[in-house]
C-alpha positions as CSV (number, residue, x, y, z in Angstrom):
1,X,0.0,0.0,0.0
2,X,1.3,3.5,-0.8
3,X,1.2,5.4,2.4
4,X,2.8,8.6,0.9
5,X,-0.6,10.8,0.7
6,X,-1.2,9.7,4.9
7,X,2.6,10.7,5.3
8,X,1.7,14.0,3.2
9,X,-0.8,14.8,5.9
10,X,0.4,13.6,9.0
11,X,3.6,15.9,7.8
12,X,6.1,12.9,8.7
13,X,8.2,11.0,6.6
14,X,9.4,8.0,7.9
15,X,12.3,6.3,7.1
16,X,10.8,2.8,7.7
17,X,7.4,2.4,6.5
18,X,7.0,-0.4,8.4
19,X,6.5,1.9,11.4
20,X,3.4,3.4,9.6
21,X,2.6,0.2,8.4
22,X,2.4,-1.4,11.6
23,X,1.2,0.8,13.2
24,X,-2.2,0.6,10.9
25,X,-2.7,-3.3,11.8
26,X,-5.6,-4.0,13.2
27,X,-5.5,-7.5,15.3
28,X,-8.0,-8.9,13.5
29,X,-6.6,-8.5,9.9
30,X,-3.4,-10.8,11.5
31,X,-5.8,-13.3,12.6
32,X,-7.2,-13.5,8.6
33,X,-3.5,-12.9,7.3
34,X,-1.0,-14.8,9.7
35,X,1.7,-14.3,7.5
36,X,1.2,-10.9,6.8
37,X,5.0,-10.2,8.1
38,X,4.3,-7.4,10.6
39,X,3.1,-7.8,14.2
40,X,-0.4,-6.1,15.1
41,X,-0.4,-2.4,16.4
42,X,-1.2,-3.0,20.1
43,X,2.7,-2.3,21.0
44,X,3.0,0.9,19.3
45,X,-0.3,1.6,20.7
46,X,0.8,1.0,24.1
47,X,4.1,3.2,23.5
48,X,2.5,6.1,21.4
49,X,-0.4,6.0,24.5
50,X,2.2,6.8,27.0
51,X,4.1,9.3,24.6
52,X,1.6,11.2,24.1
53,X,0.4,11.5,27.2
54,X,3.8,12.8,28.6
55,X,4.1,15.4,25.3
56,X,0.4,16.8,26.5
57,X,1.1,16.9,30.2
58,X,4.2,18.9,29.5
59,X,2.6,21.4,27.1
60,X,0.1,21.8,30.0
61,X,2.8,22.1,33.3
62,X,4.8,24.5,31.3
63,X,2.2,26.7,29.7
64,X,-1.2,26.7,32.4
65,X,-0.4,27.7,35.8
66,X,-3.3,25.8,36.8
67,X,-4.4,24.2,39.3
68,X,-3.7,20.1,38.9
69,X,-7.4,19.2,38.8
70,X,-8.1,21.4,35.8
71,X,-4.7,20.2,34.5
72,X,-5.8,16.6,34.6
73,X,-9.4,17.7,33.2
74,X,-7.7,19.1,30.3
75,X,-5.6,16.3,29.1
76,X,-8.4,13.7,29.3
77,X,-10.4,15.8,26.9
78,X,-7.2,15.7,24.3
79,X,-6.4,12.7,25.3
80,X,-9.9,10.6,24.9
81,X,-11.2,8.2,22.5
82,X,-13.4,10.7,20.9
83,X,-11.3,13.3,20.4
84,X,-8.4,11.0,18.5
85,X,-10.9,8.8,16.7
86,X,-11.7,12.4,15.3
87,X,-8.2,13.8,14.6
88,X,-7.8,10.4,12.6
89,X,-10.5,10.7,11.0
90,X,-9.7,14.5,9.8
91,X,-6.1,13.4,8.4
92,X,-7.6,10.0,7.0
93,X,-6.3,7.4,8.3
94,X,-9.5,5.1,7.5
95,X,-8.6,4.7,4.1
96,X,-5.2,3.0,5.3
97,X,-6.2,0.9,7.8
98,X,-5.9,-3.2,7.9
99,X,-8.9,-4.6,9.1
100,X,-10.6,-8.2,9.0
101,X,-13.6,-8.3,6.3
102,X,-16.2,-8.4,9.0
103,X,-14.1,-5.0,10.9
104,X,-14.1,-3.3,7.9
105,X,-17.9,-3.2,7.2
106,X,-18.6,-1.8,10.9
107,X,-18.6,1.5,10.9
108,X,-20.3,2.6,13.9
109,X,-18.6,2.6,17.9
110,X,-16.2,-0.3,17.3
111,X,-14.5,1.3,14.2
112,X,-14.4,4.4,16.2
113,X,-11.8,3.2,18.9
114,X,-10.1,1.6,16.1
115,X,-9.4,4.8,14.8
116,X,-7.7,6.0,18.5
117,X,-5.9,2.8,18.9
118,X,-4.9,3.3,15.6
119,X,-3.4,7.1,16.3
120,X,-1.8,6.0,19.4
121,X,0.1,3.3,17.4
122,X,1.1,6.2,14.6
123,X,2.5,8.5,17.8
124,X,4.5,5.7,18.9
125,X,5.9,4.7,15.4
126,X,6.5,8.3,14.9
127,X,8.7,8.2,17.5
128,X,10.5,5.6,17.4
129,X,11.0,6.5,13.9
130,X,11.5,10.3,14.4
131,X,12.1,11.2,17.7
132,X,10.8,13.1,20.4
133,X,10.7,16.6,18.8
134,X,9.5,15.7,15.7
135,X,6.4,13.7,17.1
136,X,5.9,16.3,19.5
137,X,5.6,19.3,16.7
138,X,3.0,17.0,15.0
139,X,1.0,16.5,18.6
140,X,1.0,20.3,18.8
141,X,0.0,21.0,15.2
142,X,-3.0,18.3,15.4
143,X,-4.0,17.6,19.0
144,X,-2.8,20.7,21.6
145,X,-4.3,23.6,18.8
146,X,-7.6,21.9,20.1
147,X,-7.3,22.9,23.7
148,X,-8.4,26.9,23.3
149,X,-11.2,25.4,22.4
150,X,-11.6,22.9,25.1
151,X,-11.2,25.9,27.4
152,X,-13.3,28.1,26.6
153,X,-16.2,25.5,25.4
154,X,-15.7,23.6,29.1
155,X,-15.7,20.5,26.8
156,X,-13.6,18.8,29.4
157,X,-17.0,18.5,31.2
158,X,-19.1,16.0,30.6
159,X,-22.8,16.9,28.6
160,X,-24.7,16.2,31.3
161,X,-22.6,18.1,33.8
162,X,-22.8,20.8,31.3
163,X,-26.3,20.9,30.5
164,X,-27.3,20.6,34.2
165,X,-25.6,23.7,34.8
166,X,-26.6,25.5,32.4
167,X,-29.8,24.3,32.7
168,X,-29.8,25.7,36.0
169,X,-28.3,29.0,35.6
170,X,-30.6,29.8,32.3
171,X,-34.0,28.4,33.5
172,X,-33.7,27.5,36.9
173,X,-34.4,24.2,36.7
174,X,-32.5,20.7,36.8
175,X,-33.2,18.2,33.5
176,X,-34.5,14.9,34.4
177,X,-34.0,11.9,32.3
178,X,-36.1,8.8,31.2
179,X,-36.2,5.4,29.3
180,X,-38.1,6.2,25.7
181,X,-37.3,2.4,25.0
182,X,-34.8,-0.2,25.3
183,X,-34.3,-3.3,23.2
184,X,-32.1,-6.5,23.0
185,X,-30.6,-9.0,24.7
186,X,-29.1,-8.6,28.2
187,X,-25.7,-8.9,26.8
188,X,-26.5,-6.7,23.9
189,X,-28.9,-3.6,25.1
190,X,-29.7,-0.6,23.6
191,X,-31.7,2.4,25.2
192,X,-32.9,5.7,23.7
193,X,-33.5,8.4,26.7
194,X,-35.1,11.8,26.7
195,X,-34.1,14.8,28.5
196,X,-36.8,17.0,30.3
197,X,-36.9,20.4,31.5
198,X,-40.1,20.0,33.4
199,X,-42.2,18.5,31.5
200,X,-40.6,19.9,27.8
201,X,-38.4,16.8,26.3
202,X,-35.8,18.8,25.0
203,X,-33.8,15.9,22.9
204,X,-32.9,12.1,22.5
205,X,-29.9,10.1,23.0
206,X,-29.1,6.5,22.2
207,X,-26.8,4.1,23.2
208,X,-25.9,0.4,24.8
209,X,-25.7,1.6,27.9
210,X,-28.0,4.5,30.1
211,X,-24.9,6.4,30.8
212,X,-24.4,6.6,27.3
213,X,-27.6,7.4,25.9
214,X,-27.7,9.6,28.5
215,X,-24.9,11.7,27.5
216,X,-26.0,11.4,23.9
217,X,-28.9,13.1,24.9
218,X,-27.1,15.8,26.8
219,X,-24.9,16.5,23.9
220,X,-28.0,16.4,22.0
221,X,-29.7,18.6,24.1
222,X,-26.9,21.3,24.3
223,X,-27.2,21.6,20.5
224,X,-30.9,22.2,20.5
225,X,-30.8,24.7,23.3
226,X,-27.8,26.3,21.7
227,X,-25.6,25.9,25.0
228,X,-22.4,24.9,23.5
């Protein structure tokens, strides 16, 4: 596979594309492809993990004089699932990735952590490949630009703690959620809640757990109300 256009946009070119290769391997492609001749990416995810953790926390220590809760707050929002399954997403790492045949026609949660693993493992390779510096100029260009946003959004808070409070401070009043409906085996559920202001639903959320179609509907809620 040519990797040169995901090089062009990460802005790194390695010097062994097996890095980037590997780092693209999905576990389950090796189980369909044994002799693929590269290991999965669950190594380099584990390294690019811990590398990018320490390239975020310094960025934070050295440029917020805050205090360490809001510190810790801040990374996990750069830091998350959601945010790097994004960021992937926006530099299109999709289009490279080696999945099984049944992984690659899910597109829904599952491909979405994928996609984070799948940064991680391109962090690590990047380093190992490039070095400190260089991976950490791509961490500031892609990742860290996103944080004067996360500031001044509060999008390190969670939608529900969000939407209470400003729920509270607009109309006085704390949301309440309920079960719309819920469906599926016990190992396999899915629920769809609403979010009330008194008696007003205000939005939906679904998910395969209440906490998360709870948030969904938070998010969702945020959006209608225009409380972003």
């Amino acid at each position: 596979m040519d990797l040169s256009p995901l090089e062009k946009k990460l802005g790194i070119e390695f010097n062994s594309k097996d890095f980037l290769n590997q780092a693209l391997v999905h576990r389950s492609y090796i189980n369909e492809n044994p002799d693929f001749g590269l290991e999965d990416n669950e190594r380099l995810e584990f390294l690019g993990d811990a590398v990018l953790e320490m390239i975020v926390t310094e960025h934070l220590y050295r440029n917020y004089p805050s205090p360490e809760g809001d510190l810790t707050n801040w990374r996990a929002a750069l830091v998350n699932a959601k945010m790097l399954s994004s960021i992937a997403e926006q530099l299109g790492v999709n289009d490279f990735l080696f999945l099984s045949k049944g992984e690659n026609k899910d597109t829904g949660r599952a491909r979405r952590y994928i996609l984070a693993n799948a940064m991680e493992a391109i962090i690590g390779a990047a380093y190992l490949d490039q070095g400190y510096e260089k991976i950490s100029q791509f961490v500031e260009r892609e990742i860290l630009k996103k944080l004067p946003n996360i500031i001044k959004h509060k999008i390190y808070r969670d939608p529900k703690s969000r939407f209470q409070e400003e729920a509270q401070e607009k109309v006085g009043v704390t949301p309440t959620y309920e079960v719309v409906k819920e469906w599926g085996p016990d190992h396999n559920k899915n629920f769809v809640i609403g979010i009330y202001l008194g008696e007003e639903e205000i939005a939906q959320g679904q998910g395969a757990s209440k906490q998360e179609a709870q948030e969904k509907a938070a998010e969702a809620a945020l959006k209608r109300k225009g409380w972003e």
